[in-house]
C-alpha positions as CSV (number, residue, x, y, z in Angstrom):
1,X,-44.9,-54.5,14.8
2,X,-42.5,-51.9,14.0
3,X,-40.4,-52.7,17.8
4,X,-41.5,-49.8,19.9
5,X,-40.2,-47.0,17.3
6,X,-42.7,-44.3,16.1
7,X,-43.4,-42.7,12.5
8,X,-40.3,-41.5,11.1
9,X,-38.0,-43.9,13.0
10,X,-36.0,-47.2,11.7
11,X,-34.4,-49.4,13.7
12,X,-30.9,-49.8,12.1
13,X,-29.6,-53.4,11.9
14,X,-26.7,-53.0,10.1
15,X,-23.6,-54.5,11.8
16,X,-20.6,-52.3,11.9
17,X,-17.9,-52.1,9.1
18,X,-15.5,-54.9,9.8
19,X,-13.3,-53.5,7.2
20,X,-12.8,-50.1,8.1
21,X,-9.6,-48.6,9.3
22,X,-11.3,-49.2,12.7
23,X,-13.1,-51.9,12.6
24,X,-14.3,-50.9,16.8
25,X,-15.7,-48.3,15.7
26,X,-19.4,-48.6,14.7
27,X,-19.6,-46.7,10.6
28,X,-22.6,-45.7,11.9
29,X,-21.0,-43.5,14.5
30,X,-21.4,-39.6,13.7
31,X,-18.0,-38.6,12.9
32,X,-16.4,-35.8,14.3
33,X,-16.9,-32.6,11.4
34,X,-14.1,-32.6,8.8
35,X,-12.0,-29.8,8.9
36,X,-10.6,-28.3,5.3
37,X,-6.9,-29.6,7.1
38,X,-8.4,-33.2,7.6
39,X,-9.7,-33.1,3.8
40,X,-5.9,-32.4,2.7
41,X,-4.3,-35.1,5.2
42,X,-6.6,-37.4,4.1
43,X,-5.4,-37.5,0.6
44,X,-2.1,-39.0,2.2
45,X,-1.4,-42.7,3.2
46,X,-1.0,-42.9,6.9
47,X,2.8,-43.6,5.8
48,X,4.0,-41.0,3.9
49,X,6.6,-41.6,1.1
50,X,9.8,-39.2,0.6
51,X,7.6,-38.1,-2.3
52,X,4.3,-37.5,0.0
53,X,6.6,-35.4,2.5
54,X,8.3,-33.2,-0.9
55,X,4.5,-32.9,-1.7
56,X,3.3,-31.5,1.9
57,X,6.6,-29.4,2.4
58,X,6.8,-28.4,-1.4
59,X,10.8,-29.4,-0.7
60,X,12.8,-31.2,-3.6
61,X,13.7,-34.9,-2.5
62,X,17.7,-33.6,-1.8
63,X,16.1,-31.4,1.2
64,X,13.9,-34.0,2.8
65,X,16.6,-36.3,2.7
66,X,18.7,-33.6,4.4
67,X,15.7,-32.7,7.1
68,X,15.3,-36.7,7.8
69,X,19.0,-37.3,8.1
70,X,19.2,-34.5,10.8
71,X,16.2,-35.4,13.1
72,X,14.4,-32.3,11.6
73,X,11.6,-33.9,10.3
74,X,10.0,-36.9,12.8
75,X,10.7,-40.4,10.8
76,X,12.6,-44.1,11.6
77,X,15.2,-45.5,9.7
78,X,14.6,-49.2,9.6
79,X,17.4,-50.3,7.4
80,X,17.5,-48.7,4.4
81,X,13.8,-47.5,4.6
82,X,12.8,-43.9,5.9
83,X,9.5,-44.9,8.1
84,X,7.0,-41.4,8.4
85,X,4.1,-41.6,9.8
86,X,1.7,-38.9,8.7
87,X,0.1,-38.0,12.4
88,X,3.4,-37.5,13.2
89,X,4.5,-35.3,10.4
90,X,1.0,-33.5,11.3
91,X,1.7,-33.1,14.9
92,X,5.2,-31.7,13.7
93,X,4.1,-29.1,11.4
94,X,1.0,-28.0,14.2
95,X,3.9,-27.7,16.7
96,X,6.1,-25.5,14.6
97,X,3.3,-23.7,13.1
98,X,3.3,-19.5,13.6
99,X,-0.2,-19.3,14.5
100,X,-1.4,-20.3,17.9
101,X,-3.1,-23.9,18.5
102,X,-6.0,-24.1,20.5
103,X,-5.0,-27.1,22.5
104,X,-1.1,-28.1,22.9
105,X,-0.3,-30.6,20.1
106,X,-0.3,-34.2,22.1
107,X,2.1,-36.8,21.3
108,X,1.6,-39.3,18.7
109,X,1.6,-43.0,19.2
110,X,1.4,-44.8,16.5
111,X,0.9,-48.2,17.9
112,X,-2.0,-47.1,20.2
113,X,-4.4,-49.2,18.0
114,X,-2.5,-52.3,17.7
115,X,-2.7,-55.3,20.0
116,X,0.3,-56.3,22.5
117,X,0.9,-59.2,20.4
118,X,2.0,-58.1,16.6
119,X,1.6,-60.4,13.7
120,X,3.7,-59.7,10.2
121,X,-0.1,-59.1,8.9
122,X,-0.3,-55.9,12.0
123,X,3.4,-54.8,10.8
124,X,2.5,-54.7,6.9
125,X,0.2,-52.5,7.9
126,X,1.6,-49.8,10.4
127,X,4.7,-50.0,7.8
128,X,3.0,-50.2,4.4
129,X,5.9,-52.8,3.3
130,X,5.3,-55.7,1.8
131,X,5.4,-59.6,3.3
132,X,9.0,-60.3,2.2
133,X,10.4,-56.8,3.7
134,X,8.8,-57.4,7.1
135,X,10.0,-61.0,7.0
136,X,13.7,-59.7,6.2
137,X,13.5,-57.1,8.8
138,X,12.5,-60.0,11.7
139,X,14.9,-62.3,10.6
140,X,17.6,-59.7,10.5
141,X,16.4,-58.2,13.9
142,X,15.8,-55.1,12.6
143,X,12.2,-55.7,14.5
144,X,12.3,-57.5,17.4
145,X,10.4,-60.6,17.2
146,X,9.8,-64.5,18.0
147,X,10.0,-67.3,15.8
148,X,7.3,-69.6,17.3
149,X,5.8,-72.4,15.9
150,X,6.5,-71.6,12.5
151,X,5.3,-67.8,13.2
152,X,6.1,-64.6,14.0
153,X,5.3,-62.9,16.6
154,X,6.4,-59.2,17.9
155,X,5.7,-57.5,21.6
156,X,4.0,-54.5,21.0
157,X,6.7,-53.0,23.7
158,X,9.5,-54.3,22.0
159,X,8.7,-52.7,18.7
160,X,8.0,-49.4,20.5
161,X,11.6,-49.4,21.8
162,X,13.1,-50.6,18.7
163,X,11.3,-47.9,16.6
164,X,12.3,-45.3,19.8
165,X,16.1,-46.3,18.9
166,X,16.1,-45.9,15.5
167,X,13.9,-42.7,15.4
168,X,15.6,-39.5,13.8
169,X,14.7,-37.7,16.7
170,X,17.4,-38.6,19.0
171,X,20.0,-37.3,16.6
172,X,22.6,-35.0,18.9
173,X,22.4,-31.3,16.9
174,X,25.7,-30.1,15.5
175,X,27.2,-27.4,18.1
């Protein structure tokens, strides 16, 4: 009657959370312990705002301007939008940090959990911008993308090298 589990034991039949931030990921799943550093980065939006990043750096908005312009601090300039992306920014700070890391920081790759094939829905997302900006941005070619069948659709890869070329990070320094 109770399906082969003893005293003490439920079966579970909960389904997982198909509207986590990971919806392949079972809720149910221990998570990995939270650290007092993942309590403070999760306060922040996986995009950060110029705000957010004056916040974390306790920097007036004149010097993160400054540090995005020069390639200082990892971001994308998609037209007139600064784009930073809070595992970067973290992977930034642990790389330039003063104390030893445990492990060497890895690179970040954003669009790791996307599909090859990007909707506007997908890009709204990874961006935190709304309908209308995404739409101006594919239309202008800002974000490479196909107009089919009255949708649009962006390669993964495309999107990559598009966000690779307009990265602050290959700014030359001043000799």
């Amino acid at each position: 009657p109770n399906g082969g589990l003893t005293a003490g034991e439920r079966q579970d039949t909960r389904s997982p959370d198909r509207f986590s931030a990971y919806p392949d990921r079972d809720s149910l799943e221990p998570a990995a312990p939270m650290t007092d550093d993942d309590i403070y980065w999760d306060a922040f939006p996986e995009v950060l705002s110029t705000n957010d990043l004056s916040q974390i750096l306790s920097v007036g908005r004149p010097g993160i301007f400054t540090r995005l312009t020069k390639g200082i601090i990892p971001a994308y300039r998609l037209e007139r939008s600064w784009i930073i992306f809070k595992p970067e920014v973290r992977a930034w700070l642990d790389a330039n940090s003063n104390r030893p890391q445990p492990e060497p920081v890895e690179p970040v790759d954003v669009l790791a959990d996307y599909a090859e094939e990007m909707s506007h829905r997908d890009l709204m997302r990874l961006f935190d911008k709304s309908k209308p900006t995404i739409y101006r941005w594919m239309e202008l070619g800002v974000i490479p993308a196909f107009h089919v069948g009255g949708r649009w659709l962006v390669r993964k890869s495309q999107l990559r090298q598009a966000l690779h070329d307009s990265s602050n990070q290959n700014v030359k320094p001043s000799e």
